[in-house]
C-alpha positions in Angstrom: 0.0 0.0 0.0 1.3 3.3 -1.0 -0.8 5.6 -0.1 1.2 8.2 1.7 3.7 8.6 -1.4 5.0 12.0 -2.2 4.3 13.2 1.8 7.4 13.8 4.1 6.9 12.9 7.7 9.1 13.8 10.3 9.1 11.9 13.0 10.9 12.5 15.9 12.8 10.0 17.9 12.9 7.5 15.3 16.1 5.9 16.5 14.6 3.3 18.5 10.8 2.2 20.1 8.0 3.2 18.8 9.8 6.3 16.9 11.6 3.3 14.7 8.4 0.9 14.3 6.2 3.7 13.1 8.9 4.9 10.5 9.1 1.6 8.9 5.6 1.1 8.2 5.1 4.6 7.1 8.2 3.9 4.7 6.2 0.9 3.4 3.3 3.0 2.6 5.1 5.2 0.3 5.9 8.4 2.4 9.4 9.7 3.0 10.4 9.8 6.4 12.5 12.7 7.7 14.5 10.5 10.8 15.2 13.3 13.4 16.9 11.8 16.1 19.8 12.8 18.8 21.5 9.5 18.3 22.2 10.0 14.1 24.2 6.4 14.6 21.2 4.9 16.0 18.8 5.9 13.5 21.2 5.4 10.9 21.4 1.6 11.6 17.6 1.5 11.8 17.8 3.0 8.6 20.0 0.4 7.0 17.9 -2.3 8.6 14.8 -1.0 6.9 16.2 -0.2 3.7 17.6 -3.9 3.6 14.0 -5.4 4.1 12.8 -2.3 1.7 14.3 -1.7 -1.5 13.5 2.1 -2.5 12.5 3.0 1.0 13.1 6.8 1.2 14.4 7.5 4.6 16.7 10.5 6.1 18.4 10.8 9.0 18.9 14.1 10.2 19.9 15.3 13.8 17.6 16.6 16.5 18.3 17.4 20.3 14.7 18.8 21.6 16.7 19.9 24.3 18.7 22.5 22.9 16.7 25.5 21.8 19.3 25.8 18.9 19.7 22.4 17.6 15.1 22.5 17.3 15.6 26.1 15.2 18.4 24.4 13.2 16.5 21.7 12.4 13.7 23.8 11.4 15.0 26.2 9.8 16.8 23.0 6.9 13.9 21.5 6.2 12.0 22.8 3.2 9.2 20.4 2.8 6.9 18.7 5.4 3.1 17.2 5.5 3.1 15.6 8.9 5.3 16.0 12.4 5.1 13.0 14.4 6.0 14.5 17.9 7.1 11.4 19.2 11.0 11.3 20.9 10.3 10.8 24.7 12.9 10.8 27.7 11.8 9.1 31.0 15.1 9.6 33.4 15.5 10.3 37.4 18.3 12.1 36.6 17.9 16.0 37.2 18.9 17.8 34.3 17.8 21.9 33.9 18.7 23.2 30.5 18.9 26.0 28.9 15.6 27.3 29.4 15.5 26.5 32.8 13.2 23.9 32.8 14.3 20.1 33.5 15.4 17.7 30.9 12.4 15.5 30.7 9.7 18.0 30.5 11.8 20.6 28.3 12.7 17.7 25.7 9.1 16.1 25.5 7.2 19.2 25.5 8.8 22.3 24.6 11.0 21.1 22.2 7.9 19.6 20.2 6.5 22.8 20.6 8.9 24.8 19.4 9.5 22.9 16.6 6.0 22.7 15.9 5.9 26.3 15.8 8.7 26.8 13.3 7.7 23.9 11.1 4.2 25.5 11.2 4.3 28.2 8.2 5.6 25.2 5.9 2.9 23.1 6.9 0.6 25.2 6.1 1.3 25.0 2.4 1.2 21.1 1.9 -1.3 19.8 1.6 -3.6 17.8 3.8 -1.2 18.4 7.1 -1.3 17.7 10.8 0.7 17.6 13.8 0.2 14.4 15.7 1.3 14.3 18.9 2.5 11.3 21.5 1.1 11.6 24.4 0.8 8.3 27.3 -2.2 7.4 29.3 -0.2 8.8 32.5 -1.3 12.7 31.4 -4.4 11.3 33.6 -2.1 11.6 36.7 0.2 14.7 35.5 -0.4 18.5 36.8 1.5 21.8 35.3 3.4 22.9 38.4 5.1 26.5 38.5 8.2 24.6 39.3 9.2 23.4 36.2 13.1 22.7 37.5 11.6 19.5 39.7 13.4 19.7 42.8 13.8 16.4 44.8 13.2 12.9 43.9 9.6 13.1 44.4 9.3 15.8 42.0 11.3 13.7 39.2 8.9 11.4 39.9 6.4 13.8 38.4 8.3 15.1 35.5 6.9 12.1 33.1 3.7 12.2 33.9 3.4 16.1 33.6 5.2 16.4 30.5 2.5 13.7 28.9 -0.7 16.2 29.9 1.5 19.3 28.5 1.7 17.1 25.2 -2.2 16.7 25.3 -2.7 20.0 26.1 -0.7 21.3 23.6 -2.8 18.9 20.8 -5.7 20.2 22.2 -4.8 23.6 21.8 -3.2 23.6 18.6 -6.1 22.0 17.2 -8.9 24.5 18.6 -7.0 27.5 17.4 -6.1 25.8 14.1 -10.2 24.9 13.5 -10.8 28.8 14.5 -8.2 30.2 11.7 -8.9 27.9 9.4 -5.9 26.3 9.0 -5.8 23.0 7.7 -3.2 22.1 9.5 -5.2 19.2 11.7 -3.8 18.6 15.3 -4.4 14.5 16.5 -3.6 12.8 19.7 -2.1 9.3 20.2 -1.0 7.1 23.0 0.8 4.0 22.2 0.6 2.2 25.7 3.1 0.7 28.0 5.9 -1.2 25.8 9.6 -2.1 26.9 11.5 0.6 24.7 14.8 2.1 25.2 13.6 5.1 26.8 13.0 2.9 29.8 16.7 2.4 30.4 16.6 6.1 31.9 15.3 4.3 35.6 16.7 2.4 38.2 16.7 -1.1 38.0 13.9 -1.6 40.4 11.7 1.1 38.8 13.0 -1.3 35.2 12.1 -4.0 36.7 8.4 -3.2 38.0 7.8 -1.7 34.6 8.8 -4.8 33.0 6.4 -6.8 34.8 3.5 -3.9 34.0 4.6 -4.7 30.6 4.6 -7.8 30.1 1.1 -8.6 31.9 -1.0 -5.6 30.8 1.1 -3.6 27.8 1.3 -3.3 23.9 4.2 -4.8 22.0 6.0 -1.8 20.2 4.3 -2.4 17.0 0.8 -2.8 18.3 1.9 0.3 20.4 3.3 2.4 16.8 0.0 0.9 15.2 -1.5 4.1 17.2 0.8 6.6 15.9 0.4 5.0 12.6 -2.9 6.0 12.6 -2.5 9.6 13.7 -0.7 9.8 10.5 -2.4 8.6 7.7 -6.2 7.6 9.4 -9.0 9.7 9.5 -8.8 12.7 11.9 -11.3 12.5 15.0 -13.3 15.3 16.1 -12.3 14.8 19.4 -10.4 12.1 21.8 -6.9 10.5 21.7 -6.3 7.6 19.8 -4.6 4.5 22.0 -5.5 1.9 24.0 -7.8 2.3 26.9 -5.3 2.0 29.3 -1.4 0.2 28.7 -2.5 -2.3 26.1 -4.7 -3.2 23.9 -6.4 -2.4 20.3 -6.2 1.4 19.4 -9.5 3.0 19.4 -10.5 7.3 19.5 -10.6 7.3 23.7 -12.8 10.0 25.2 -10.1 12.3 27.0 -10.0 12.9 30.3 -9.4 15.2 33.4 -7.0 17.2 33.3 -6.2 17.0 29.9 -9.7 18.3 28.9 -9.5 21.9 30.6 -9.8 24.8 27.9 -8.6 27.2 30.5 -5.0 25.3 31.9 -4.2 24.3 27.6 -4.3 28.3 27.0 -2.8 29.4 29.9 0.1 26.1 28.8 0.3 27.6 25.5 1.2 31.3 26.8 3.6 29.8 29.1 5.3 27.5 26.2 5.8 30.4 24.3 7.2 32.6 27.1 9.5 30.0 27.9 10.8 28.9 24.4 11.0 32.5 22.7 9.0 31.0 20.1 5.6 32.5 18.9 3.0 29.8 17.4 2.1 31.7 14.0 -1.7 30.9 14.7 -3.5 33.1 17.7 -6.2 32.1 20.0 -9.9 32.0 19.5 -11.7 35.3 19.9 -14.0 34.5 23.6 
């Protein structure tokens, strides 16, 4: 099946996971995938790999640290052409970094950076045709919160970090798509949640947090393709009115999910937005709904 030839998705974090599943079944169906990864040598070999098992596949790896403000603008500012951003690269890790912005390394990687580049990709997208941003979230954005704090002090707080950087990513998709639908933009905003699989990104905990999750996995999670299927589907299904499409919960089939508290509050996703902008020194080219 080739129906997504002549589209360029970027997807981010393709090196590995779900990042790496997804971009070898969009590769089947036709599209070329932009490979924007930290790890170049990573993605390359996945790469290889798929280009071995498919002849003509047209992937490129290019290089992508979502925690450096300059490394998202220089990404953004070489690519010419793109349909679809698949904001997927994660970073789970009990290790306290603050970066650059002042914001720890989790929460600055899996939301601002994706926002940011969002933003910069944005005026591009606009001109292809049929776009959308789809964004990764997890089913943990149910237990996340925005705190003021965005350094995450203290174990406990790292503890946090995750969760709260997955309701930023569905507030963000909520946000983008409600003042995309009052412009007129046709650039469509989608939410997806693969589930709980054993990926690389889980290497970032101790061994007893590894080990827990392992056994989470293995009786109630996705595999990493049933988990990509979801993000698959962000990409080239239909887009849903409303909802995030994943699982129920860790595992299962993908279906449109109702979303839920706190995700769904109008109010917090502006107030996110402002804030993401503030933080970033990037303004989204598309403004808010007139109240």
């Amino acid at each position: 099946m080739n129906d997504q030839q002549g589209r360029t998705v970027v997807v981010t974090g393709a090196g590995s996971g779900f990042g790496a599943a997804a971009t070898r079944v969009l590769a089947g169906r036709g599209a070329h995938v932009v490979m924007a990864a930290r790890d170049t040598a990573k993605a390359t070999r996945v790469r290889d790999e798929i280009v071995a098992e498919q002849p003509g596949a047209r992937l490129t790896v290019r290089a992508l640290d979502l925690f450096d403000p300059a490394s998202v603008r220089a990404f953004a500012e070489a690519t010419d052409e793109v349909d679809v951003l698949l904001a997927n690269a994660g970073l789970g890790s009990m290790q306290r970094v603050v970066g650059p912005l002042g914001v720890e390394r989790g929460f600055a990687t899996n939301h601002l950076g994706h926002f940011a580049l969002a933003a910069l990709l944005f005026p591009r997208m606009e001109r292809a045709a049929a776009p959308r941003v789809v964004t990764v979230s997890s089913s943990l954005y149910r237990r996340g919160r925005i705190p003021e704090d965005l350094t995450y002090r203290g174990r406990a707080a790292m503890l946090r970090s995750y969760n709260d950087s997955k309701l930023a990513n569905a507030l963000f998709a909520v946000e983008l798509g409600r003042r995309t639908a009052a412009a007129g933009s046709p650039v469509a905003s989608v939410l997806v949640h693969p589930g709980m699989a054993s990926t690389p990104m889980q290497d970032g905990h101790p061994a007893p947090v590894r080990a827990v999750l392992g056994l989470l996995t293995r009786w109630v999670g996705n595999s990493v393709d049933a988990g990509a299927a979801a993000l698959v589907e962000g990409v080239v299904g239909r887009v849903p009115a409303a909802g995030i499409i994943g699982p129920d919960r860790h595992g299962g089939r993908s279906e449109v999910q109702a979303l839920r508290a706190p995700a769904d509050d109008v109010e917090l996703a502006r107030r996110l937005w402002e804030r993401s902008e503030e933080l970033t020194g990037v303004p989204f080219p598309v403004r808010a709904p007139a109240v």
